[in-house]
C-alpha positions, 0 to 999 in steps of 0.5 A, spaced: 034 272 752 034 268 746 034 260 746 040 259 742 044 265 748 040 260 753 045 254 751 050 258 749 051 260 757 051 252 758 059 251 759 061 245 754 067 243 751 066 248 746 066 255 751 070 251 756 075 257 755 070 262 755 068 260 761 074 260 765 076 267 762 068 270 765 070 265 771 076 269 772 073 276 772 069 274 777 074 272 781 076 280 780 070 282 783 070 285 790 065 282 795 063 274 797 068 269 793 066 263 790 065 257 795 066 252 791 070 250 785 068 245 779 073 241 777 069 240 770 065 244 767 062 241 762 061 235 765 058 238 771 053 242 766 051 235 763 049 232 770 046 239 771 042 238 765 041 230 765 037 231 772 033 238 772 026 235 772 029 228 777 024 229 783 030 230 789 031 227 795 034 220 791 038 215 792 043 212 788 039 207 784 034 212 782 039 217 779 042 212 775 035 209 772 033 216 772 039 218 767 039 211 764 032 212 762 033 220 759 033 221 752 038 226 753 044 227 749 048 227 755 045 222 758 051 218 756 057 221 757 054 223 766 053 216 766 059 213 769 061 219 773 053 218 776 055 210 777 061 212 782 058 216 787 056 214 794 050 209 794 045 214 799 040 220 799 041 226 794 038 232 796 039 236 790 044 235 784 049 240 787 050 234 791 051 229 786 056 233 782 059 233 788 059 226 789 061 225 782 067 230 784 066 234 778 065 240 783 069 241 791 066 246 795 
C-alpha cells in the first residue's frame, strides 16, 4: 500500500462520507458488532495522529504539553478538545478520545 492510500484511509472532513458508507457495510457484516461509536471522525483521527509517538501512561499536563509542543498539523485543531478532558492518568489514546467524547463505547 502506498503512502498516499495510507492517508487516505485516515478519515477526515474530506472522506468523512466515504467513512460512514464503509462504516455501514460493515454494520451488514455478520459476526462481532462495533463496541463503541466515534462521534467524530476526523477529529477523533487528529487525536489519534497528534498522540501516536506520546509514551502512555500520561496524565492530562503531559498530553496537552505534549500536543502543544507537536509540529503537526493537527495539533491545533485537538487541542481544545485534549484541554477539556478529566485531569488523571491516560493509559492509551483510546481513552483520551473518550475523554474528549469523540468516541463512546
Amino acid at each position: 500500500m502506498s503512502e498516499r492510500e495510507s492517508r487516505e484511509q485516515i478519515p477526515t472532513e474530506y472522506n468523512e462520507e466515504q467513512t460512514q458508507r464503509t462504516l455501514r457495510r460493515q454494520d451488514r457484516v455478520q459476526g462481532e458488532q462495533r463496541d463503541k461509536t466515534v462521534s467524530d471522525f476526523p477529529q477523533a483521527a487528529a487525536v489519534g495522529q497528534v498522540l501516536k509517538e506520546m509514551n502512555f501512561p500520561a496524565d492530562k499536563g503531559a498530553i496537552v504539553r505534549f500536543i502543544e509542543q507537536s509540529n503537526r498539523p493537527e495539533s491545533k485543531e485537538v487541542l481544545p478538545f485534549v484541554q477539556k478532558i478529566d485531569e488523571r492518568q491516560y493509559q492509551n489514546v483510546s481513552e483520551v478520545a473518550e475523554a474528549a467524547r469523540l468516541v463512546q463505547g
